[in-house]
C-alpha positions in Angstrom: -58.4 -71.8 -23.2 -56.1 -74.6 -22.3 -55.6 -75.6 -18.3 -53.8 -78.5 -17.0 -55.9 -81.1 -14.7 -55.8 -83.2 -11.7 -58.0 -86.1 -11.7 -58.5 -86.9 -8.6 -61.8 -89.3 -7.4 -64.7 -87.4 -5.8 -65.0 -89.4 -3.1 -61.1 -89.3 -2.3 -61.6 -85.1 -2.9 -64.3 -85.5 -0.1 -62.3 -87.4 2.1 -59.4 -84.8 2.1 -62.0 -82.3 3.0 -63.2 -83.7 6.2 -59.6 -84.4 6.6 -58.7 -80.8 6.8 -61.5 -80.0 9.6 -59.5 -81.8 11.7 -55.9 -80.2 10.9 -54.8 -77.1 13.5 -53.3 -74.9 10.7 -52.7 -71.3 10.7 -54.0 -70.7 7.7 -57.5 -72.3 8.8 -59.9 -69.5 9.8 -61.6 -70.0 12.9 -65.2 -69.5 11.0 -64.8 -71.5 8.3 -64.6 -75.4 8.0 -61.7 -75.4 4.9 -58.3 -74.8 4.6 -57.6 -72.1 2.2 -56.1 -74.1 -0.7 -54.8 -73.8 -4.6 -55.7 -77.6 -4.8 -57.3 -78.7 -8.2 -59.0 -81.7 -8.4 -62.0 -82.7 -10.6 -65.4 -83.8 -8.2 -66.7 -85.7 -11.3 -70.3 -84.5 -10.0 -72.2 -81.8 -11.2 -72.0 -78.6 -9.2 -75.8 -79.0 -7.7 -74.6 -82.7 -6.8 -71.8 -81.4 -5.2 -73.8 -78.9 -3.2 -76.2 -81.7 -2.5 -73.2 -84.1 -0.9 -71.9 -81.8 1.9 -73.6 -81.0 4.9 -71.5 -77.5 4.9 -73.8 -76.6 2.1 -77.1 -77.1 3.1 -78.2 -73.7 3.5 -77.6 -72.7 0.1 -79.0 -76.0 -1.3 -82.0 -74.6 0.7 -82.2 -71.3 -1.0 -81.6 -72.9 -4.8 -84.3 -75.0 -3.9 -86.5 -71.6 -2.8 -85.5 -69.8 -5.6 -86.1 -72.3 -8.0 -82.4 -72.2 -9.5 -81.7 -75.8 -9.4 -81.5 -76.1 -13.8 -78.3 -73.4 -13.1 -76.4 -75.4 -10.8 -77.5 -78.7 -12.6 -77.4 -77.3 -16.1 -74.7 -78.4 -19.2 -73.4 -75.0 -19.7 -69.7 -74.2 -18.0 -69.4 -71.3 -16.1 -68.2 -70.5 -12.6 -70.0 -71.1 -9.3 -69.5 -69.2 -6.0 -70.6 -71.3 -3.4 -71.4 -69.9 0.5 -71.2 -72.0 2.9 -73.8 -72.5 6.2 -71.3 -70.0 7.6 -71.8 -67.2 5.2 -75.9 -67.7 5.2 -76.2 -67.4 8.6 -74.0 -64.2 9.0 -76.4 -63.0 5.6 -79.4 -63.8 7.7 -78.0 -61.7 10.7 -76.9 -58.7 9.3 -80.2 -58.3 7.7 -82.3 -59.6 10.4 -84.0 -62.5 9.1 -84.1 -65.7 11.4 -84.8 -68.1 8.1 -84.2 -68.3 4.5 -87.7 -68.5 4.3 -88.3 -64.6 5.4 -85.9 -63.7 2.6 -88.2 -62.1 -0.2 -87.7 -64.7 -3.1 -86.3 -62.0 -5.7 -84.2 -60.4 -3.4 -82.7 -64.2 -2.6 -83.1 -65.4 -6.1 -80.8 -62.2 -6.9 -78.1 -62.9 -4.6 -77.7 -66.2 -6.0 -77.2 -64.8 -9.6 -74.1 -62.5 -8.8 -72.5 -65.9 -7.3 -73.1 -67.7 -11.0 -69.9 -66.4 -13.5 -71.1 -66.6 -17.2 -67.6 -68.1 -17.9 -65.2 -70.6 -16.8 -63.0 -69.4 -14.5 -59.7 -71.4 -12.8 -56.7 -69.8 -11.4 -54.1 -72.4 -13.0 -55.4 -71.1 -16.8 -52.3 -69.1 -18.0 -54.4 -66.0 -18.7 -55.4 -66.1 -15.5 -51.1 -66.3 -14.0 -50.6 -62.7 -12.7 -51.5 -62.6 -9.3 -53.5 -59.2 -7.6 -55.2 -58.0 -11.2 -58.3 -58.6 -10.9 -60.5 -59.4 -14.3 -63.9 -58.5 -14.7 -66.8 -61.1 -15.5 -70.1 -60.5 -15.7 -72.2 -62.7 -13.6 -75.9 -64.3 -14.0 -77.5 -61.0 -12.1 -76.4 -58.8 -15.4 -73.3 -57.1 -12.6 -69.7 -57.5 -12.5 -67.6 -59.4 -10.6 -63.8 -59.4 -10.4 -61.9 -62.7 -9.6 -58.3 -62.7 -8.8 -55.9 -64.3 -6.5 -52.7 -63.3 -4.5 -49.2 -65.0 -5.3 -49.8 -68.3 -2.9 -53.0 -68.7 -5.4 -55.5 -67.5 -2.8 -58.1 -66.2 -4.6 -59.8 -63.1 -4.1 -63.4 -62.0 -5.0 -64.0 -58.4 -5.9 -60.3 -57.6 -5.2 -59.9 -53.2 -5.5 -63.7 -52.6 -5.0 -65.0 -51.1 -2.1 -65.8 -54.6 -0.1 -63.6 -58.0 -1.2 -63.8 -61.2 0.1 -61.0 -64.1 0.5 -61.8 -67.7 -1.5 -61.1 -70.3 1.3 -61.4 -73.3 -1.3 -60.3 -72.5 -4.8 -60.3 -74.3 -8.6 -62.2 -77.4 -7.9 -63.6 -78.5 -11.1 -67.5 -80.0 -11.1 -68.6 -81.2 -14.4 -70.4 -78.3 -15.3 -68.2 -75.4 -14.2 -65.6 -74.4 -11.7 -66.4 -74.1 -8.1 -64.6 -71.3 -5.7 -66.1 -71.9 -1.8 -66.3 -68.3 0.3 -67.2 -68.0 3.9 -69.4 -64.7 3.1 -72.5 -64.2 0.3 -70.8 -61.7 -1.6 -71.6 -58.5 -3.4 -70.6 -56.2 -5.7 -70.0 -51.8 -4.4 -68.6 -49.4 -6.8 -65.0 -49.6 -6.7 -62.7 -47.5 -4.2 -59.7 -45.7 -5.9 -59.0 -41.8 -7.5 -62.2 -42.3 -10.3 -62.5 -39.3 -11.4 -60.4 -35.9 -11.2 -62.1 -34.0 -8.1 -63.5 -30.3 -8.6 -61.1 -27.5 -8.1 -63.8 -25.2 -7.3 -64.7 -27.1 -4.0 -63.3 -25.9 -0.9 -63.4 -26.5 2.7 -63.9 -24.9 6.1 -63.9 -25.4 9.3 -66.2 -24.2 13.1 -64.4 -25.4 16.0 -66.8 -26.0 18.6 -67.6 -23.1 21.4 -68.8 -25.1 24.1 -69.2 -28.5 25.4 -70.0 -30.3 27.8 -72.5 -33.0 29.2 -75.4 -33.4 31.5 -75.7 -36.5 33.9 -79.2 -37.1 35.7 -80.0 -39.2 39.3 -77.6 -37.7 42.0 -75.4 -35.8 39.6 -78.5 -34.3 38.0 -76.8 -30.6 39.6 -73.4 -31.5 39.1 -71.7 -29.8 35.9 -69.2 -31.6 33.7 -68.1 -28.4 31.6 -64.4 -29.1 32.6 -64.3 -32.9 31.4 -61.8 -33.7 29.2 -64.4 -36.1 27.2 -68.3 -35.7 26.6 -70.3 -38.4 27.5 -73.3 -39.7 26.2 -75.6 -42.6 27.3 -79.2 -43.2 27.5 -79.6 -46.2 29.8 -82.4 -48.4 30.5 -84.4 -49.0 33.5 -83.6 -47.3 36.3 -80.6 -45.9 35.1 -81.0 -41.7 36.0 -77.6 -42.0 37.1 -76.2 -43.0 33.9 -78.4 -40.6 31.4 -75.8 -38.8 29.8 -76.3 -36.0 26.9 -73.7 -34.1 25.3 -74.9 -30.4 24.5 -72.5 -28.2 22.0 -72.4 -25.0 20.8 -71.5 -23.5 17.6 -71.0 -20.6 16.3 -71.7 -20.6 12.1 -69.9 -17.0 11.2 -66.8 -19.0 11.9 -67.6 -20.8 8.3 -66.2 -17.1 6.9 -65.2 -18.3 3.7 -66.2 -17.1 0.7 -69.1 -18.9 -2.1 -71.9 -21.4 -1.3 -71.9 -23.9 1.8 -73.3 -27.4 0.1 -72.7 -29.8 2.3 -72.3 -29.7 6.4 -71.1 -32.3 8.3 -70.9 -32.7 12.5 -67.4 -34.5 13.4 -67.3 -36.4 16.7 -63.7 -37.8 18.0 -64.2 -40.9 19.8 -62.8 -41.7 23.3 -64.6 -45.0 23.2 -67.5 -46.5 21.7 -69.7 -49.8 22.5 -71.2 -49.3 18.6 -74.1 -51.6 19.2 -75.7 -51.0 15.8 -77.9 -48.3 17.5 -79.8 -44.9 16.4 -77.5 -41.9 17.7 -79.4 -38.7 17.1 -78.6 -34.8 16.6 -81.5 -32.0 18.1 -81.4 -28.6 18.0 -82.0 -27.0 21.6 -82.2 -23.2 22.8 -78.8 -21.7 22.8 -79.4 -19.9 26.6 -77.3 -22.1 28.1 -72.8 -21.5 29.5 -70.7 -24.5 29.4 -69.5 -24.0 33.3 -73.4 -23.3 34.3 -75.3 -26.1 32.4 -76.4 -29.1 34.4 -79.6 -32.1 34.0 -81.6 -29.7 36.1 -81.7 -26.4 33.6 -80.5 -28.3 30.6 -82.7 -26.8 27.8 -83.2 -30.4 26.6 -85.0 -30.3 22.8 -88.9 -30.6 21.7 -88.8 -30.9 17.9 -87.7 -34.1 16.0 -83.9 -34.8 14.8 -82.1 -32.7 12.7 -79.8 -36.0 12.1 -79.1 -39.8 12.9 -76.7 -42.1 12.2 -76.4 -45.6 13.4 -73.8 -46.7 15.7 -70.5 -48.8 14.6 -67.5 -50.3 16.2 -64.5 -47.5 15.9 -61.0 -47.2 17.5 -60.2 -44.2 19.7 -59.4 -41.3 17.2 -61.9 -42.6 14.6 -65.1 -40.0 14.5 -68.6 -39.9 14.6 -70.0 -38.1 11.4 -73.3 -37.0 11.4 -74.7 -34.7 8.0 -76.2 -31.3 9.0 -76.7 -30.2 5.6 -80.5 -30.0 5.6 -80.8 -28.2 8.8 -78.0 -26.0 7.7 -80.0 -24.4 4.5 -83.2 -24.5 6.8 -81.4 -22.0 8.6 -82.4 -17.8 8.2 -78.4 -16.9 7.9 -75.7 -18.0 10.2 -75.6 -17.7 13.3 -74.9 -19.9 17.2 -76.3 -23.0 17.1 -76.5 -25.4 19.7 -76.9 -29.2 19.5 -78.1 -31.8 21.7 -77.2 -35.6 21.5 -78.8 -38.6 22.5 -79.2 -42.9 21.4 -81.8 -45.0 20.8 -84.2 -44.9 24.3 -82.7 -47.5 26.6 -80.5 -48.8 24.4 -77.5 -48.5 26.6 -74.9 -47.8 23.9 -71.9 -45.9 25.7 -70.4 -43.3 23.6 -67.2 -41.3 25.3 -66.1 -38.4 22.5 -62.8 -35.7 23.0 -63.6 -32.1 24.1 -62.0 -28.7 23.8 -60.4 -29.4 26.8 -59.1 -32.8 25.8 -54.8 -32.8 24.6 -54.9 -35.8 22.6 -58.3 -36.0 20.8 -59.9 -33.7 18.2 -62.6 -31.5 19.4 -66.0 -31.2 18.4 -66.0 -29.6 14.9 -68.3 -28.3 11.8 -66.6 -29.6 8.5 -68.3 -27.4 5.5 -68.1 -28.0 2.0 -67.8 -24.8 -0.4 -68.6 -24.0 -3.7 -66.7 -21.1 -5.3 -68.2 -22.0 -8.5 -71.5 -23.8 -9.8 -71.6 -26.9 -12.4 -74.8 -26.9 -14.8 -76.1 -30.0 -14.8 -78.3 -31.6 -17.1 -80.2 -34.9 -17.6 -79.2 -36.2 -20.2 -80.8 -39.8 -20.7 -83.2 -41.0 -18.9 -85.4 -43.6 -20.5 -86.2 -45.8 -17.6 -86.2 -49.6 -18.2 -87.7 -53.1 -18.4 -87.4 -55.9 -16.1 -89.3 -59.4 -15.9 -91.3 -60.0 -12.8 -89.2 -60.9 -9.9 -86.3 -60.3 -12.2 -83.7 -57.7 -11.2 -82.3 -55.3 -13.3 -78.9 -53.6 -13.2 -78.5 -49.7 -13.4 -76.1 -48.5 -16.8 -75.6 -45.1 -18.4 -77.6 -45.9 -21.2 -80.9 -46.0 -19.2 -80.2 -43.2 -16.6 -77.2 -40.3 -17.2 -76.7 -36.6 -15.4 -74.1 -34.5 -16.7 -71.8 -31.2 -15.9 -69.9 -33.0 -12.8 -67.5 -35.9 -12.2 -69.4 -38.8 -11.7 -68.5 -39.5 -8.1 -69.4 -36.0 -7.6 -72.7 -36.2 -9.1 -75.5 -37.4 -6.7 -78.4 -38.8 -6.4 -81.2 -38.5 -3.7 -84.1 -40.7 -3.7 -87.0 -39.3 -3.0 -89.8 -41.5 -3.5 -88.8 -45.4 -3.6 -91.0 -48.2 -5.6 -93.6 -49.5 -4.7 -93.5 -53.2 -6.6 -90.0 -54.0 -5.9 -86.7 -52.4 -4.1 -83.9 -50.3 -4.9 -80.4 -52.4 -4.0 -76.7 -50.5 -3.7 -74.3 -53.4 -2.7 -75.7 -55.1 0.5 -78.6 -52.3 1.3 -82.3 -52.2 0.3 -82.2 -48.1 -0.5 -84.8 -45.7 1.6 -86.0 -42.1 1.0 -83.1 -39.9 1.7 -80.6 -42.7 0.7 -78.1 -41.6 -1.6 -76.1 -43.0 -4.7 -74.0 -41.5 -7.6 -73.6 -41.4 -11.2 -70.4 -43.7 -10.5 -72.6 -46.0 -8.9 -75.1 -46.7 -12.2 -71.3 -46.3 -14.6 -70.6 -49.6 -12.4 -73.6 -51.2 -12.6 -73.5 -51.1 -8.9 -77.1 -50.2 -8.4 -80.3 -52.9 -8.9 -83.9 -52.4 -9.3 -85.3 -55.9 -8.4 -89.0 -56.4 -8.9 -91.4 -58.6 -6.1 -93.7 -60.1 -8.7 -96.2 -57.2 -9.3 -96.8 -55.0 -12.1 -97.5 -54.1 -14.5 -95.6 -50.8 -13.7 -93.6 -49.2 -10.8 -91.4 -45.8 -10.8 -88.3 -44.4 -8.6 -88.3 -40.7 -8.0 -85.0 -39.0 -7.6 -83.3 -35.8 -7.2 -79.5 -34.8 -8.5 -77.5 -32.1 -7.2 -73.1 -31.7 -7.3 -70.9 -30.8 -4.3 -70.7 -27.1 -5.7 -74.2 -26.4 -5.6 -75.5 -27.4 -9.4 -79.0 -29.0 -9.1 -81.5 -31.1 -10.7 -85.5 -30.8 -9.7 -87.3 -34.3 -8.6 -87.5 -36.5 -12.0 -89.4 -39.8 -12.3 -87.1 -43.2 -13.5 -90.0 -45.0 -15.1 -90.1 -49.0 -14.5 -91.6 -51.4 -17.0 -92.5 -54.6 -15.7 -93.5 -58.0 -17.9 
């Protein structure tokens, strides 16, 4: 493949950088030290020199130097390097709630850097490469895909279509080993977004509109009742807070889901007046249903003794946006339908401030049950499943030749983990995967799913459960892991 070059000095190349930390651009992102840029110039330097050189990359010299990956960066053979900056590490560090590199489990870091090594060489001046937004697939040093594309001002794009992409601020510059591509964020690959498979046409939905709601509010409003409000509030404060204890109580009533064939999935829809989504546990209980929405107050509140029926954790949403918590287990623990009523509450003391639309409210949604029906149920069947081999502390990406259920559309075919491993972790995209998590057949036809090992052996296993969203099922099933 033929591409036409630059050459321009390292040292000059260096220069021009620390030149553009000082230009007031609007295409300069607040977070980021480089100007986004089509520039190509050859560094003359390796790509582990180059790392080595700039004090913008010293946290991901750091974790090559953890993770032993030094020969990669260093090596003869061309391919394409992704390089974080300090930026992206310590946003990575955050999000996952490590203070230091060094808390990072070494396969789990050595991983990440893999997906950001390219088997191939690629530069967004090659003619091949010309059309901009179309994304090409490469497959990177993890064994997963990544896409690599670029806009028509030759900004590139990493993962550009898939369910999370990421803007290249500093694109094409050409080490002596490879091509380099700079990105404020350590990247990952989900499953991609899009119409991937033809949905079922025996899937239905339906719909309970709440009964009552309301709120109860403790300290000197502990008698005071709320069932008017246009908005439910919710809040459970810290300290010495009675006054602002909040808990929304709804009722439902479930022979409002009257239509016909099998209820397989049940989901609680919140509309949201306002939200401080501090990252926090927000959780559904079941309480007694002897309560009026004009009568309840803190003082006769029936307020719940058993554990959660559901949780979600709390995000950052504009007014409109909704809350969605899944009901479906409680739902078939249920002895037939009948009124329900709900109780919700945070995190103790975390002070997250949730503000959600009523049945009295004339803008926002009210409180609703969304149900998922089956008129008809799918066989499925397992049709492969020969579990795999991975080298310790090696990682190992999910395909259809290792793992395969059949008799639904992939996206609609999934997954429950039911028991996770025990030498090594379960990775979808950006999240170590727990019991109860969830994946689907689309996820392992991407490759989107890892099984990285910790260093122990010689053996390890996943246990999983399959069902569809009209009701087909597949009984617990062991993956088995190999590991040498």
């Amino acid at each position: 493949m033929k591409r036409n070059k630059l050459n321009i000095p390292f040292g000059w190349l260096q220069s021009m950088l620390l030149v553009l930390l000082t230009l007031s651009s609007c295409e300069t992102q607040d977070d980021f030290e480089y100007k986004k840029s089509n520039s190509t110039g050859e560094l003359g330097v390796s790509a582990w020199e180059y790392i080595q050189s700039s004090e913008y990359f010293t946290l991901l010299e750091e974790a090559i130097n953890i993770t032993e990956l030094q020969s990669y960066y260093s090596g003869e053979t061309a391919k394409t390097f992704i390089i974080p900056t300090n930026t992206a590490f310590e946003e990575y560090l955050e999000s996952n709630s490590y203070t230091s590199l060094d808390e990072v489990p070494v396969p789990i870091l050595r991983n990440a850097l893999m997906y950001h090594i390219v088997n191939a060489e690629v530069i967004f001046t090659d003619p091949e490469l010309f059309s901009s937004n179309k994304p090409i697939a490469y497959e990177t040093g993890n064994g997963q895909t990544m896409y690599l594309s670029h806009n028509s001002n030759f900004v590139g794009y990493v993962n550009e279509g898939t369910s999370k992409q990421w803007d290249i601020s500093t694109s094409n510059l050409e080490s002596t080993n490879g091509i380099i591509h700079i990105v404020n964020s350590v990247v990952y690959f989900s499953a991609p977004i899009g119409d991937l498979s033809v949905p079922d046409p025996t899937i239905e939905r339906d719909t309970a509109f709440v009964l009552y709601d309301t709120y109860v509010n403790g300290g000197s409003q502990s008698g005071t009742n709320f069932g008017t409000n246009a908005k439910i509030l919710m809040k459970n404060a810290s300290g010495d807070g009675g006054l602002y204890q909040r808990r929304p109580f709804l009722m439902f009533d479930l022979r409002d889901l009257n239509k016909e064939g099998v209820i397989t999935d049940l989901e609680l829809q919140l509309s949201i007046s306002f939200t401080h989504g501090k990252g926090v546990g927000l959780y559904v209980y079941e309480t007694d249903t002897n309560w009026t929405e004009m009568g309840l107050n803190w003082n006769n509140a029936p307020f719940p003794t058993g554990e959660a029926i559901s949780s979600i954790t709390s995000v950052k949403l504009a007014a409109g946006e909704y809350f969605a918590f899944n009901l479906t287990d409680y739902y078939q623990s249920l002895d037939g339908k009948k009124r329900i009523s709900l109780m919700l509450d945070a995190d103790e003391e975390s002070n997250e401030t949730d503000e959600f639309g009523s049945k009295e409210n004339g803008t926002l949604a009210m409180p609703m049950l969304i149900a998922t029906i089956a008129t008809g149920v799918n066989s499925l069947e397992l049709a492969t499943n020969t579990g795999f081999t991975v080298e310790a502390e090696g990682s190992y990406a999910w395909n259809t030749e290792m793992l395969e259920a059949t008799g639904a559309a992939a996206i609609d075919l999934i997954y429950t983990v039911e028991e996770i491993p025990t030498a090594g972790w379960l990775v979808k995209g950006a999240s170590i995967l727990s019991v109860g998590d969830r994946f689907t057949q689309n996820d392992i036809d991407v490759m989107s799913l890892l099984y990285i090992n910790d260093g122990t052996g010689p053996s390890d296993k996943v246990v999983l459960t399959a069902k569809d969203r009209t009701g087909g099922s597949i009984d617990s099933f062991e993956v088995a892991i190999s590991i040498q």
